[in-house]
NUKE-558634 format. One record per atom (N, C-alpha, C): x, y, z; residue in three letters. Coordinates in pm, whole numbers, padded with zeros to 5 digits, always signed. Layout:
XYZala ...
This chain:
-01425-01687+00732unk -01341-01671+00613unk -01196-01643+00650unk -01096-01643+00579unk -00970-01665+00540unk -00896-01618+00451unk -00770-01510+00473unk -00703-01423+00372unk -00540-01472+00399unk -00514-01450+00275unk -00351-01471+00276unk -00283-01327+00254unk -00224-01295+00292unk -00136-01132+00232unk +00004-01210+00196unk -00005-01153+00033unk +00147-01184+00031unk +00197-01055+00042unk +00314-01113+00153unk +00408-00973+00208unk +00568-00945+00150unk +00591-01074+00152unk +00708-01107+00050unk +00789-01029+00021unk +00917-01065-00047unk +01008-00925-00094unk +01083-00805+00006unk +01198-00742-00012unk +01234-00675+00074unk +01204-00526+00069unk +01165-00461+00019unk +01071-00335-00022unk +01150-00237-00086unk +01251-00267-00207unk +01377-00215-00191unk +01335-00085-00277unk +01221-00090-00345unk +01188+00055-00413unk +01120+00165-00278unk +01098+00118-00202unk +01048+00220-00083unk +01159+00222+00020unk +01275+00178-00057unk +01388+00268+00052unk +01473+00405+00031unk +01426+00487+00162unk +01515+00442+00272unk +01430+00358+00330unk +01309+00406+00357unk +01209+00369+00503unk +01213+00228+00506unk +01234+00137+00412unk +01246-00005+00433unk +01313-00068+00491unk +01464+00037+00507unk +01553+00048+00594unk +01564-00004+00753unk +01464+00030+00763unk +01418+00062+00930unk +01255-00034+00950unk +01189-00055+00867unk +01092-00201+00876unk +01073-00249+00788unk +01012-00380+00746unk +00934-00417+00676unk +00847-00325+00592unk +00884-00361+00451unk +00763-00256+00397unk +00568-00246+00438unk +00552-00331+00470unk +00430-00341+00480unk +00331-00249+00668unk +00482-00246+00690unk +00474-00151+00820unk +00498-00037+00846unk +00564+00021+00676unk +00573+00163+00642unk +00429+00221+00671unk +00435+00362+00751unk +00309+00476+00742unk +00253+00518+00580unk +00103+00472+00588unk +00033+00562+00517unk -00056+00570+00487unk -00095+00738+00517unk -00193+00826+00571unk -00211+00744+00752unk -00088+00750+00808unk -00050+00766+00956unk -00096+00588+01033unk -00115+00485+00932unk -00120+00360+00998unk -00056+00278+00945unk +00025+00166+00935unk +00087+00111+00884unk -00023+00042+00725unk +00060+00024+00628unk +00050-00010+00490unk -00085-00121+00539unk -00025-00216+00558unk -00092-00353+00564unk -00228-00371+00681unk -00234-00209+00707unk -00325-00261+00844unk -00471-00148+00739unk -00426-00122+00675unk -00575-00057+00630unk -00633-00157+00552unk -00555-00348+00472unk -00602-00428+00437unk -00652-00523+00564unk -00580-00525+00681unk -00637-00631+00769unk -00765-00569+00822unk -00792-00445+00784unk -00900-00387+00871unk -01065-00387+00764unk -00977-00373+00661unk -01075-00394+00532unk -01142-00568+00533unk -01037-00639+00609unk -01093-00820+00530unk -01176-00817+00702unk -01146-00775+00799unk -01228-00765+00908unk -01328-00763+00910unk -01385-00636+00825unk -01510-00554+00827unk -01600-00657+00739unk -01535-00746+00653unk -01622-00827+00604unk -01666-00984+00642unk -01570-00997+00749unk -01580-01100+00850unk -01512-01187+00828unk -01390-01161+00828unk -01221-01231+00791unk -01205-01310+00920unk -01186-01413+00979unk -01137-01472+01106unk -01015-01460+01134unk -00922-01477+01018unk -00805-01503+00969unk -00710-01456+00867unk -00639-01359+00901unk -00533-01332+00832unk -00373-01425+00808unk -00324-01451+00704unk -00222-01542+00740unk -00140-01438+00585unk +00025-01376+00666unk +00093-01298+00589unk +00203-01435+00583unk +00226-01362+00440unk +00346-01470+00318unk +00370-01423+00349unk +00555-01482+00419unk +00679-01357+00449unk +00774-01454+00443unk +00893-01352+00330unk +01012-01460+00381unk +01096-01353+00425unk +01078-01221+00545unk +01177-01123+00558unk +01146-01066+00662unk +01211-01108+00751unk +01202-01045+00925unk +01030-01066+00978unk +01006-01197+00960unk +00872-01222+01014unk +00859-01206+01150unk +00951-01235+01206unk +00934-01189+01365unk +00852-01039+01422unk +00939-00941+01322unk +00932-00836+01353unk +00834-00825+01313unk +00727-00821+01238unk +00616-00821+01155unk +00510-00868+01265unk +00547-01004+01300unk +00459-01031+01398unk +00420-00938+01530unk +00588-00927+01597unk +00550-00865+01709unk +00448-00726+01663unk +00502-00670+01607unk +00403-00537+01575unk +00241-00543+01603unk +00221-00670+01487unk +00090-00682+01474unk +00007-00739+01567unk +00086-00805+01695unk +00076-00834+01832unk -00070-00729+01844unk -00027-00641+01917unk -00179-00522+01930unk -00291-00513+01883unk -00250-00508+01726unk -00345-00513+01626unk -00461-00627+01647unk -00409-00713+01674unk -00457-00875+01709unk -00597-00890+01786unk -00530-00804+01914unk -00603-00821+02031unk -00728-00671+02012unk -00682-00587+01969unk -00764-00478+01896unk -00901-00488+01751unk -00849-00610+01729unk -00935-00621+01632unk -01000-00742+01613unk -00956-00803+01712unk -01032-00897+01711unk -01023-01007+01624unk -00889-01015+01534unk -00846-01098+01439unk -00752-01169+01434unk -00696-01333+01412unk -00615-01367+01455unk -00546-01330+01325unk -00387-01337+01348unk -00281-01285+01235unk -00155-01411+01258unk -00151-01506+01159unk -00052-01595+01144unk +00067-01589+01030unk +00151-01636+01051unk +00271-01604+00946unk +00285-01772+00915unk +00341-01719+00759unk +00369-01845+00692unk +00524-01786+00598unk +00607-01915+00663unk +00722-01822+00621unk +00813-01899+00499unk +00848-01809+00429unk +00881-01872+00257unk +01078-01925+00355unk +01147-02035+00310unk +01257-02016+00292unk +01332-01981+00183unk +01279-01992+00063unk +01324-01955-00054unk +01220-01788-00113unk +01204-01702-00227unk +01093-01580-00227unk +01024-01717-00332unk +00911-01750-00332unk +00810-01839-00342unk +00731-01818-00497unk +00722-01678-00552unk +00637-01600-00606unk +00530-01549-00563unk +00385-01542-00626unk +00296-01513-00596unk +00161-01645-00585unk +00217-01714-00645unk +00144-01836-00626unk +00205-01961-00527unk +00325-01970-00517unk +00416-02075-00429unk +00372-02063-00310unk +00379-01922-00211unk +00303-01882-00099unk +00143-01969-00076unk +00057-01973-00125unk -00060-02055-00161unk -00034-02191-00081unk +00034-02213-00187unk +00047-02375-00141unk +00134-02430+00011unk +00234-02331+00035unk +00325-02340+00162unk +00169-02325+00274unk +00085-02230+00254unk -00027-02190+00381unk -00123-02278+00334unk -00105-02396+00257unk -00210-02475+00228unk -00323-02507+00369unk -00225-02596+00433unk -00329-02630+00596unk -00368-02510+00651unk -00298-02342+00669unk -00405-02253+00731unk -00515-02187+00669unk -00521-02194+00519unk -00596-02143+00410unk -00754-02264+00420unk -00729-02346+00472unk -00868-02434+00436unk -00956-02455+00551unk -01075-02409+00567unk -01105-02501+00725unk -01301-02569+00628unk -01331-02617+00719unk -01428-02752+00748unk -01511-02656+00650unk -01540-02533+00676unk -01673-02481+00595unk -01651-02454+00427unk -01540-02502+00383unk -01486-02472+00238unk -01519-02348+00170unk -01510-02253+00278unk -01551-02105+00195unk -01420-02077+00123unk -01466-01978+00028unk -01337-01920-00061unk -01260-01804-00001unk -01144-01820+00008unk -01029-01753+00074unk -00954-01575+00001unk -00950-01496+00071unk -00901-01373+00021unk -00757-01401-00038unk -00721-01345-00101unk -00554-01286-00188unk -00554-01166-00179unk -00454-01109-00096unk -00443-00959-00169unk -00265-00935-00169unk -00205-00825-00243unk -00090-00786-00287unk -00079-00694-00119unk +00044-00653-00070unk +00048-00622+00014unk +00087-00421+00003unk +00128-00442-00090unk +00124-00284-00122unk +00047-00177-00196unk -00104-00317-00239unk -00187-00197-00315unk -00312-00155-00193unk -00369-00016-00243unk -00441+00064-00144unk -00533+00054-00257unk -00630+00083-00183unk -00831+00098-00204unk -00914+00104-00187unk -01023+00140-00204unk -01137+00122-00146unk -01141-00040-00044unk -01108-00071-00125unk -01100-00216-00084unk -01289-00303-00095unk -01317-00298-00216unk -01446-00324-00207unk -01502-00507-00200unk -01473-00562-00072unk -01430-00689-00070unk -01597-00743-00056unk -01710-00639+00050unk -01862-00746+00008unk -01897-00725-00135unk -01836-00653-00199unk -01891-00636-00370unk -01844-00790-00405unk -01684-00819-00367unk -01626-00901-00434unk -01700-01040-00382unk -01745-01059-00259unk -01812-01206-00271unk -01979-01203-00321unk -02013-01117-00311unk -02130-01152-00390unk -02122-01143-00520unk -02012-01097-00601unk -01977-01099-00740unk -01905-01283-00754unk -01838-01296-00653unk -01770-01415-00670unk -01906-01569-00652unk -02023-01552-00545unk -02126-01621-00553unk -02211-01640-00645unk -02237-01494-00714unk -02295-01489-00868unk -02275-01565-00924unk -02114-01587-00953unk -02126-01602-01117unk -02073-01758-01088unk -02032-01811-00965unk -02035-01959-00925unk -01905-02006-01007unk -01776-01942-01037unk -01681-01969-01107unk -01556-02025-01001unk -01471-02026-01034unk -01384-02108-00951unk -01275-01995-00878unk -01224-01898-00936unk -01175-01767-00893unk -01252-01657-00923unk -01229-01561-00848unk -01255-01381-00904unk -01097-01289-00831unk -01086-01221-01013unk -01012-01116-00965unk -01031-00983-00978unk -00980-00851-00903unk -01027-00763-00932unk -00963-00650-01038unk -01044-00611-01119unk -00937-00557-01244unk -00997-00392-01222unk -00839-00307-01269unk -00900-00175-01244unk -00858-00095-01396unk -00892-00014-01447unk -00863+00077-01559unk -00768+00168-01516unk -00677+00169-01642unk -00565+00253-01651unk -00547+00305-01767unk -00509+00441-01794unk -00496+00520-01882unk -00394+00462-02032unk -00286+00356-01970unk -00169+00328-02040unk -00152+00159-02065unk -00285+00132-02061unk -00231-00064-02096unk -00126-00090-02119unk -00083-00017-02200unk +00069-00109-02279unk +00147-00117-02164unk +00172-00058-02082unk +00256-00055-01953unk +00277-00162-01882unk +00161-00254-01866unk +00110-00400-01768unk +00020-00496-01886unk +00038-00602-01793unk -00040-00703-01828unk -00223-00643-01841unk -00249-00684-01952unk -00405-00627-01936unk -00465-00789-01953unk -00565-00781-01870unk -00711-00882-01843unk -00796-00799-01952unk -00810-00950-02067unk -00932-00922-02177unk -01026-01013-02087unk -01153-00917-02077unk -01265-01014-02029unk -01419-00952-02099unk -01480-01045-02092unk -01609-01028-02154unk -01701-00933-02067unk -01756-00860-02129unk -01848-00740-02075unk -01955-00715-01953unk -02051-00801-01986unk -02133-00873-01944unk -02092-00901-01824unk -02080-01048-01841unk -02059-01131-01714unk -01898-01140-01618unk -01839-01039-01723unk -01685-01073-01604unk -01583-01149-01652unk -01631-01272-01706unk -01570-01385-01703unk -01395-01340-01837unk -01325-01397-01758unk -01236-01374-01853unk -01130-01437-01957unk -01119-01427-02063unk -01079-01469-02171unk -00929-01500-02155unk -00842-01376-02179unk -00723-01429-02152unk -00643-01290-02097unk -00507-01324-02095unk -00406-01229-02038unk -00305-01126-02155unk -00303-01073-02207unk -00223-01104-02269unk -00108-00923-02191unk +00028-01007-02155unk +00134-00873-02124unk +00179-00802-02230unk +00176-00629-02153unk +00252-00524-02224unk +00190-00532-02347unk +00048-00525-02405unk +00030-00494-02526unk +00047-00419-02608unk +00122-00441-02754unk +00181-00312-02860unk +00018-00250-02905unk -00099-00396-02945unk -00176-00267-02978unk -00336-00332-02869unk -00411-00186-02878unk -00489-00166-02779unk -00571-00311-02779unk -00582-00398-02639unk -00703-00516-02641unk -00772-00473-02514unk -00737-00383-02454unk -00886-00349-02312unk -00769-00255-02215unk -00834-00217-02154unk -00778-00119-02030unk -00744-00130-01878unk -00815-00293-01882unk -00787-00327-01752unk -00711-00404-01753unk -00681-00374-01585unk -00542-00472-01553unk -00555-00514-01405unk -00499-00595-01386unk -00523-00681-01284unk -00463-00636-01107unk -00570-00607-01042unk -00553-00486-00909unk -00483-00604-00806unk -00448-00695-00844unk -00419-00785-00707unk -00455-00784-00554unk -00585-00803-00608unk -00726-00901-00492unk -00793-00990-00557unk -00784-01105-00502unk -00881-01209-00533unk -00940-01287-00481unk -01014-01382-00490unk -01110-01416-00381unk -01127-01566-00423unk -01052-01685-00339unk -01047-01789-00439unk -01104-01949-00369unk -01167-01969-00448unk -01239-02114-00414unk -01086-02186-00331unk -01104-02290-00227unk -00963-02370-00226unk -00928-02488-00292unk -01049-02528-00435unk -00993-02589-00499unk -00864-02532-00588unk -00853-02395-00604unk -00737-02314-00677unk -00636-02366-00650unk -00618-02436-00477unk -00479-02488-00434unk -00437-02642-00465unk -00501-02694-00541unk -00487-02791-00585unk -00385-02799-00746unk -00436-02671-00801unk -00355-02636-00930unk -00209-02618-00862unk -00198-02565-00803unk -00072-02508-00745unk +00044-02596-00653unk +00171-02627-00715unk +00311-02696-00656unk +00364-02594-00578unk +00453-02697-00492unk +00519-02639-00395unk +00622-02592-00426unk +00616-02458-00512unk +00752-02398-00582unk +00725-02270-00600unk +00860-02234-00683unk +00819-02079-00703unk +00748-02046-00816unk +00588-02018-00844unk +00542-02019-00891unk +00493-01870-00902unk +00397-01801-01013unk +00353-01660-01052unk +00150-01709-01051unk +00104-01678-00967unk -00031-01683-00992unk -00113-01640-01108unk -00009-01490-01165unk -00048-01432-01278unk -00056-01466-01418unk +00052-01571-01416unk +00130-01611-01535unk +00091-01774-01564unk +00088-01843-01429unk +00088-01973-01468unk -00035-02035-01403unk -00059-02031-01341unk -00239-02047-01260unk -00328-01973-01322unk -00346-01817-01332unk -00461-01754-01395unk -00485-01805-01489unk -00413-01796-01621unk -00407-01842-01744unk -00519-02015-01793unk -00434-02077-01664unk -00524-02227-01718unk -00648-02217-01646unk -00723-02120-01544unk -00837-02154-01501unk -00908-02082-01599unk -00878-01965-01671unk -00941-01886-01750unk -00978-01954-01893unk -00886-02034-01954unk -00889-02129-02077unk -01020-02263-01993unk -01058-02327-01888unk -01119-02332-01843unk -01279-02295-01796unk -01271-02147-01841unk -01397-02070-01855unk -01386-02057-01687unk -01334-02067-01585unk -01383-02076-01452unk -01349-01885-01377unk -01224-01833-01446unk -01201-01715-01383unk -01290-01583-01443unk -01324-01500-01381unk -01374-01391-01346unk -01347-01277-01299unk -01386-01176-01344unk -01290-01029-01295unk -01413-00941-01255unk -01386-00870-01152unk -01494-00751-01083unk -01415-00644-01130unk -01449-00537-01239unk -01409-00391-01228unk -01390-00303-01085unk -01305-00304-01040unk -01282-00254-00925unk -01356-00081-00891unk -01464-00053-00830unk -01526+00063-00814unk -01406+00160-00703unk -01398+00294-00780unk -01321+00407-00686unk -01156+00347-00723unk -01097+00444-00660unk -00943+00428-00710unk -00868+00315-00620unk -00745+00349-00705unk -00644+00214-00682unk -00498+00215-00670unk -00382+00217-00611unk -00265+00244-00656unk -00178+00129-00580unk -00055+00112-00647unk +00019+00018-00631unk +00119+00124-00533unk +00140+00120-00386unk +00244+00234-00346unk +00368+00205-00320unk +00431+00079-00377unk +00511+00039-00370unk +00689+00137-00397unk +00644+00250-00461unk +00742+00322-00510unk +00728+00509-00488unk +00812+00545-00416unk +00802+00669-00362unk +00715+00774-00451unk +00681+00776-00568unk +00629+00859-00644unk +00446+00815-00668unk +00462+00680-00644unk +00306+00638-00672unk +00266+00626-00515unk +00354+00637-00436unk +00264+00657-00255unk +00221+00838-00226unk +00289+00868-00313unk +00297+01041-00308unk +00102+01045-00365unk +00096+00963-00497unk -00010+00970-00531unk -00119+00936-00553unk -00070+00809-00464unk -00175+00699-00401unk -00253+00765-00243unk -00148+00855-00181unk -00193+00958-00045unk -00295+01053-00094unk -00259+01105-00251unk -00363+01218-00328unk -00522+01143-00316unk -00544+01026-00354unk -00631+00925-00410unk -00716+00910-00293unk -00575+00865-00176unk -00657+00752-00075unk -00741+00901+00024unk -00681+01030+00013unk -00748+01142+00098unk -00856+01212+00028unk -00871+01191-00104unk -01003+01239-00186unk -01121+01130-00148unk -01051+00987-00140unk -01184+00913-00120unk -01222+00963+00039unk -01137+00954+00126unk -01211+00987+00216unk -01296+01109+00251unk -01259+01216+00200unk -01331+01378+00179unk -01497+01299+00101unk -01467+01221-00001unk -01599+01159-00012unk -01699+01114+00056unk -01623+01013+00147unk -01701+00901+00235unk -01700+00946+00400unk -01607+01008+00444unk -01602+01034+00554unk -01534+01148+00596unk -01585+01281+00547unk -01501+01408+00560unk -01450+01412+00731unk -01521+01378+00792unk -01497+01401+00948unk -01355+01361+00958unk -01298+01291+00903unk -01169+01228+00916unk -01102+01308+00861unk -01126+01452+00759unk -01009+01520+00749unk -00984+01671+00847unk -00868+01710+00847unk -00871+01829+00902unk -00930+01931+00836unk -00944+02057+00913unk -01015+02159+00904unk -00939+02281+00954unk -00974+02432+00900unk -00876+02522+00962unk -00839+02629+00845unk -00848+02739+00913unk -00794+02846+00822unk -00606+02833+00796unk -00585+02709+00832unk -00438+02688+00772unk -00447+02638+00688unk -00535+02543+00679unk -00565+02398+00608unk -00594+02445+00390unk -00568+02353+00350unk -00595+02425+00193unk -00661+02286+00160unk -00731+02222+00100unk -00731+02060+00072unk -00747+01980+00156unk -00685+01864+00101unk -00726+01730+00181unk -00591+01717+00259unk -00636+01700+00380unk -00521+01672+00520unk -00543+01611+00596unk -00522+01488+00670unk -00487+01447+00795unk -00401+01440+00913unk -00417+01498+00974unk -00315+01548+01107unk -00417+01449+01220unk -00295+01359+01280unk -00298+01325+01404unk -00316+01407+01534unk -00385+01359+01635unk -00458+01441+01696unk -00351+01502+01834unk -00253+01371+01830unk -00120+01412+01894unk -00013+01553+01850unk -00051+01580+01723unk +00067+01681+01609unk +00015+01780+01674unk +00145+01846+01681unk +00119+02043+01677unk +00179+02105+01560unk +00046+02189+01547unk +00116+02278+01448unk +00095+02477+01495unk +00189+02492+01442unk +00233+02629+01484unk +00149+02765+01400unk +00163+02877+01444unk +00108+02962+01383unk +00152+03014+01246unk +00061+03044+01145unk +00112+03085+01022unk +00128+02958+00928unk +00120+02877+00965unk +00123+02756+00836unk +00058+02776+00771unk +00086+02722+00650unk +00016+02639+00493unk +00019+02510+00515unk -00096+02418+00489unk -00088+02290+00527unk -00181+02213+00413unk -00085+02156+00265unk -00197+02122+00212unk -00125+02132+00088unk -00246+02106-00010unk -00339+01991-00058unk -00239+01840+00009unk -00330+01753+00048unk -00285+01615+00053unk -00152+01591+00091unk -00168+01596+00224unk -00077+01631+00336unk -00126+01485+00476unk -00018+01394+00500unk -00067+01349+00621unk +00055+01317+00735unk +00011+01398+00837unk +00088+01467+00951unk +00077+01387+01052unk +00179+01207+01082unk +00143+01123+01169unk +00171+01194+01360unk +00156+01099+01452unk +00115+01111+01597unk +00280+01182+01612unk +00287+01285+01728unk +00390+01382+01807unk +00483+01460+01734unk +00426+01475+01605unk +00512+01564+01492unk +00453+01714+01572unk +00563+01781+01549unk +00532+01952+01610unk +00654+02040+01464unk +00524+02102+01415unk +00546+02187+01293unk +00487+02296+01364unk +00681+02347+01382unk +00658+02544+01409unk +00617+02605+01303unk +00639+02745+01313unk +00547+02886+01285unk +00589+02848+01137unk +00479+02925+01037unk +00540+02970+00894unk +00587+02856+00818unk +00527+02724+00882unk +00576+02619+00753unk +00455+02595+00627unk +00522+02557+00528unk +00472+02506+00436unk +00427+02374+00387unk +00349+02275+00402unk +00348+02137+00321unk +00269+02127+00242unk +00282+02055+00125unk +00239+01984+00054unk +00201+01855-00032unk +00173+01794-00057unk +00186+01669-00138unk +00308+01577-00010unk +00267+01559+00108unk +00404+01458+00149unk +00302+01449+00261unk +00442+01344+00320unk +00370+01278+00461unk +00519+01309+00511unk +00432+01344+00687unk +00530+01356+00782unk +00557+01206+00858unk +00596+01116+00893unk +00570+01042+00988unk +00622+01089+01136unk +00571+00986+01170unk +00567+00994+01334unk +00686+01068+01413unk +00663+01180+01547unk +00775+01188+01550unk +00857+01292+01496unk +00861+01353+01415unk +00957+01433+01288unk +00932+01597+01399unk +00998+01688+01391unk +00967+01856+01414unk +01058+01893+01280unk +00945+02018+01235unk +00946+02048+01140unk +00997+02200+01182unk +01094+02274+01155unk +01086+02440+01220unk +01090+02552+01135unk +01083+02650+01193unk +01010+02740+01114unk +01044+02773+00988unk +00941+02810+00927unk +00926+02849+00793unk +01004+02735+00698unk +01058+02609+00736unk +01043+02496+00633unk +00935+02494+00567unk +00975+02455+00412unk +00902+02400+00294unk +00885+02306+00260unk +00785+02198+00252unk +00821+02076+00226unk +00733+02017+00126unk +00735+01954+00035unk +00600+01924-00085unk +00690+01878-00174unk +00648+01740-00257unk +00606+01575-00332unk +00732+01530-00227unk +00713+01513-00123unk +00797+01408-00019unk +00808+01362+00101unk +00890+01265+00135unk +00835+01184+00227unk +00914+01185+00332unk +00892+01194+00493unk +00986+01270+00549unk +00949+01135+00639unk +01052+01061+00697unk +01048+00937+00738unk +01053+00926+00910unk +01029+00871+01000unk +01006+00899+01154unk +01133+00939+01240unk +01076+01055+01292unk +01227+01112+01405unk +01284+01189+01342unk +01256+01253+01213unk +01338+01350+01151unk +01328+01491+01182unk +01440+01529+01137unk +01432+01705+01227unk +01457+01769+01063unk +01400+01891+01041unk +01381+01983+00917unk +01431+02101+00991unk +01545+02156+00954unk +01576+02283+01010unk +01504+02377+00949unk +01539+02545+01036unk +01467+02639+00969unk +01505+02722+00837unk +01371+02728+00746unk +01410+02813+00645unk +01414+02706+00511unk +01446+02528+00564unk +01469+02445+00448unk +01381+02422+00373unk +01384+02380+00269unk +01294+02350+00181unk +01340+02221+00084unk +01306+02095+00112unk +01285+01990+00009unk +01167+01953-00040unk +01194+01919-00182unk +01093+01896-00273unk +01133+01762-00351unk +01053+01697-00479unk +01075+01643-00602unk +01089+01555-00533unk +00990+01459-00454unk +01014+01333-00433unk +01171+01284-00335unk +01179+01391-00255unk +01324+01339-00167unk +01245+01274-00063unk +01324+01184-00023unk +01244+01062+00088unk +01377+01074+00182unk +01338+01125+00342unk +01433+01068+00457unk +01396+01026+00521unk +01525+00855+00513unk +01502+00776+00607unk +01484+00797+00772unk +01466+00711+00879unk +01415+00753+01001unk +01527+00810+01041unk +01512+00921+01165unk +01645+01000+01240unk +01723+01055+01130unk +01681+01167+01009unk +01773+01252+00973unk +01730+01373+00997unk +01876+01429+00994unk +01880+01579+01024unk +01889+01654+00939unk +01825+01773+00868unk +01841+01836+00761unk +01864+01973+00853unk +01995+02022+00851unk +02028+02142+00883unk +01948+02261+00806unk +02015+02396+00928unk +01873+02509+00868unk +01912+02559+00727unk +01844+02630+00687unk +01866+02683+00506unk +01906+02597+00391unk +01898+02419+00449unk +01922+02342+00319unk +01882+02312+00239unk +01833+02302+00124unk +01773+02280-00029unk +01813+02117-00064unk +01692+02035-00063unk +01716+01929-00086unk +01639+01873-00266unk +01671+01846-00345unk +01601+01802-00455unk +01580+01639-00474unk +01494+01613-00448unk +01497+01462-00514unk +01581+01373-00455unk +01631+01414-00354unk +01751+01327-00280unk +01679+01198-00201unk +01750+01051-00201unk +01730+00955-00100unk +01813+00960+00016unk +01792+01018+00146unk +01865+00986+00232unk +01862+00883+00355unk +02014+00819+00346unk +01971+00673+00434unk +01904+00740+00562unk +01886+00625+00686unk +01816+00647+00799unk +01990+00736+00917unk +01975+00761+00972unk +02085+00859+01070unk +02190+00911+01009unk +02151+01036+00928unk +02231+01151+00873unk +02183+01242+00880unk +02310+01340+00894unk +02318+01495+00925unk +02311+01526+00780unk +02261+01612+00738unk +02237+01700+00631unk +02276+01833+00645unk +02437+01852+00567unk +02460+01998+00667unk +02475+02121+00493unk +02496+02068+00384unk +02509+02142+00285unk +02408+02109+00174unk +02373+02157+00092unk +02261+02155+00048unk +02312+02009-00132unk +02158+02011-00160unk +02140+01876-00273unk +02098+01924-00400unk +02175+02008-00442unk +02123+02044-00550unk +02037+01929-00686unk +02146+01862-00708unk +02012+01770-00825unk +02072+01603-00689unk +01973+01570-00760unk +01897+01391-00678unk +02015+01289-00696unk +02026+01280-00544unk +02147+01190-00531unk +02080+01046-00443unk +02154+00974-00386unk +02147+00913-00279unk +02259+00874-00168unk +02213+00938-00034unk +02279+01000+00020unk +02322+00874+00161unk +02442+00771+00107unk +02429+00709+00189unk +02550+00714+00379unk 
């Protein structure tokens, strides 16, 4: 089998850190974005990964170089010259998307996290013998997104209809799908929306299908929904595989600390906290709700909780940022500074404090 990732786009709501890579190579919960999906289409016996990119594919590649030879999966790039949409990509990877055995090919969005329940999705997709399956998840706020009306029963789905004023269903469309390669036949070599202009006519068709997506879901594309997509993605694991979280009379909740990190005496470390490889958090710190990446020293008695502290950063002592402040890689937050909600680019000194949310270029 055979997956496309569209990677696409320059990640400009997850900057700073986009700053400094490709979004899809941003940390989280301590491995890059896109590698907890290549590891997910693996496990179900993916041969082939092939990432949509029209933005520093090189760099993308080399990375995933390792990954390659580690997993046993080959990883090809297909590169947009123009941004393609979500369906245009399709058709550009037409020749790597098809081989001799005509099995149906993965789709996934490159910034949503999940369970990732992909053998549900082909034996849901063999069932029902339709021409696509997508996976739809429930949300509290339909009106917000496009909601997928589909029939109860069997899946199969009716129609689309966006941003509804009044209530027609709760689900909405998780971007994974799993698609016959006749799908690429609908599809021109342009910039096209899979959502908008492909879904629509296979569904009037009777051929598309939706799997309720089992366990949670988040789009982390944006500093506030990775904050709480980290909450999500460390509860499922306390579910499925507690061994993977830390433990410790520091510890409060769900945490992952790399086995490289030091941490110092007297910490608080917690709820939903993940502490990537050679971070050293001295005595008396505090975290919460954030991720450290790689790299970072944290010193004493810093506070840190809803934020995202980006690789190589130094936290002086005594500081405390909160409310979603994100620093880019290599900043310095001098000792006793108060940061609120601030974006700071990648190599800055932080020497006076942030009272309300700026961006700090």
């Amino acid at each position: 089998m055979k997956a496309l990732i569209l990677v696409g786009g320059f990640g400009t709501r997850l900057r700073p850190l986009t700053l400094s890579v490709p979004k899809p190579l941003v940390d989280f919960a301590n491995k890059p974005m896109i590698l907890h999906q290549i590891e997910a289409l693996k496990a179900v016996g993916v041969s082939e990964v092939v990432l949509a990119i029209n933005y520093q594919p090189e760099v993308m590649l080399n990375f995933l170089k390792d990954f390659e030879a580690k997993l046993d999966i080959k990883i090809t790039c297909s590169q947009e010259a123009e941004p393609m949409g979500t369906a245009g990509p399709l058709a550009l990877a037409r020749d790597k998307l098809i081989d001799e055995s005509g099995d149906p090919f993965f789709v996934l969005n490159s910034d949503v996290i999940s369970e990732y329940p992909l053998k549900e999705m082909i034996k849901f997709h063999k069932a029902h013998g339709g021409e696509a399956s997508i996976m739809v998840t429930k949300v509290d706020e339909p009106s917000k997104y496009g909601v997928v009306v589909m029939e109860d029963t069997t899946g199969q789905v009716e129609k689309f209809v966006e941003k509804p004023k009044l209530f027609v269903g709760n689900k909405i469309n998780a971007g994974i799908y799993l698609l016959n390669p006749s799908v690429l036949n609908r599809i021109e070599l342009r910039p096209t929306s899979i959502e908008k202009q492909v879904f629509p006519k296979i569904a009037e068709e009777k051929k598309l299908y939706a799997m309720v997506l089992p366990g949670f879901w988040m789009d982390i594309g944006m500093p506030k929904d990775y904050i709480t997509g980290l909450r999500l993605y460390l509860d499922s694991l306390r579910k499925k595989t507690p061994s993977k979280l830390a433990a410790g009379p520091n510890i409060v909740g769900n945490v992952i600390v790399d086995e490289t990190a030091k941490i110092g005496e007297g910490c608080l470390i917690g709820p939903d906290v993940a502490i990537g490889p050679g971070c050293i958090i001295e005595s008396g710190v505090r975290l919460s709700n954030c991720t450290i990446m790689r790299g970072v020293r944290v010193r004493n008695h810093a506070c840190i909780s809803s934020s995202i502290i980006g690789w190589h950063c130094t936290i002086g002592q005594w500081a405390r940022l909160e409310n979603m402040t994100v620093l880019g890689e290599d900043v310095h937050v001098c000792d006793e500074i108060y940061t609120n909600g601030c974006l700071i680019l990648p190599h800055k000194e932080i020497k006076s404090s942030l009272v309300t949310p700026e961006i700090v270029m």
